[in-house]
C-alpha positions, 0 to 999 in steps of 0.5 A: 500500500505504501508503494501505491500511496506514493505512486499516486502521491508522484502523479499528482505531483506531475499530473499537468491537465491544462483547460484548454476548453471554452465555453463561450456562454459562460466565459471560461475555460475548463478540462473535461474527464477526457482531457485529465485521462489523456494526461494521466495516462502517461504517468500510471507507469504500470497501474490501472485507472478505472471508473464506474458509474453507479445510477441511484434514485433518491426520491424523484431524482437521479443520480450518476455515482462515479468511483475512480480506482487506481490500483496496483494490482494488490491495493488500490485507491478510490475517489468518487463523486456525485451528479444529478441528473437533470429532469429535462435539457433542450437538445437531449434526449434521456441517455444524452442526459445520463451520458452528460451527467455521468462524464460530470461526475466521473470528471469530479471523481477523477479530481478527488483522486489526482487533486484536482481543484475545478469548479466548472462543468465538464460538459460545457454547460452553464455552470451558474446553478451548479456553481451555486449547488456546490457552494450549498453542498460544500457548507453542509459538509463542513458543517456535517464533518465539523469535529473532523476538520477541527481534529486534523486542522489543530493536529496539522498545526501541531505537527501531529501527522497521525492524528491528523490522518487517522481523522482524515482517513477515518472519512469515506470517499464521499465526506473527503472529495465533499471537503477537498476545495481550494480555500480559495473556493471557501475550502477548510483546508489552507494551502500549507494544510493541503500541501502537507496532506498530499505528502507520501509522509501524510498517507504513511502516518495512516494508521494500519488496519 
């Protein structure tokens, strides 16, 4: 596991995934899922990637569940995100809808593992309301997970490296991606904090199972 820690640790260190996309409409450039595999794919050097969807119905909604696995053979790593689906999109029809939504979550899910901060959409749309879902969404989790950034925030800046990951660790996939924002996008985590949590000593202070 070590090994594989710091093999994922190196490709998101060298991972360069520029947004060389454009969405006219809403005046910004942004990658797609497409574009972060073409430029992963160099840096696996022997692992595997893989993505699954898993579709959930929640209520009278739809949701695309996307899981990124990197593995090497033996341990693997996971990452996953969520979409909803929209109820209607002019221009699609209903697989054209769960195709968009799923290339929007398998894109989120790709940024948990690799460590990707982007906040807009993967498929060109107008990212305004979603902009505003995620914002929504992001407060909720911090105040859900409160106790725990609290727990690794104070133990980062005591130099408490284990007990920091054993609180980081000790979240699922899900609480971990809902939290990993820029700060500068009103993430927990400073900088300085988030550097130190990318670091192969960060993920070998996990306590062993």
């Amino acid at each position: 596991m070590k090994a594989l820690n710091e093999k994922l640790a190196k490709i998101q260190r060298d991972l360069n995934a520029p947004k060389n996309q454009r969405n006219n409409f809403g005046n910004y450039n942004y990658r797609s899922c497409e574009d972060i595999l073409q430029a992963v794919k160099p840096l696996l050097d022997g692992l595997t990637l893989v993505i699954n969807d898993d579709i959930q119905v929640i209520g009278d909604r739809v949701y695309v569940k996307a899981t990124a696995v990197l593995s090497d053979g033996e341990h693997e790593i996971k990452a996953s995100a969520f979409a909803r689906e929209s109820l209607t999109k002019k221009g699609m029809d209903e697989s054209q809808i769960t195709g968009a939504t799923s290339s929007y979550a398998r894109k989120y899910a790709l940024n948990g593992l690799l460590l990707i901060d982007d906040n807009k959409d993967a498929d060109s749309r107008d990212n305004r309301n979603a902009h505003k879902e995620r914002e929504e969404a992001l407060e909720e989790a911090k105040k859900k997970l409160a106790m725990s950034i609290k727990v690794i925030k104070d133990s980062l800046a005591s130099g408490d490296l284990s007990t920091a990951a054993e609180a980081w660790f000790e979240l699922n996939d899900d609480e971990k991606a809902s939290i990993w924002v820029a700060p500068t996008k009103g993430g927990p985590f400073t900088t300085e904090e988030r550097s130190i949590m990318k670091t192969p000593e960060f993920r070998q202070a996990k306590p062993q199972e």
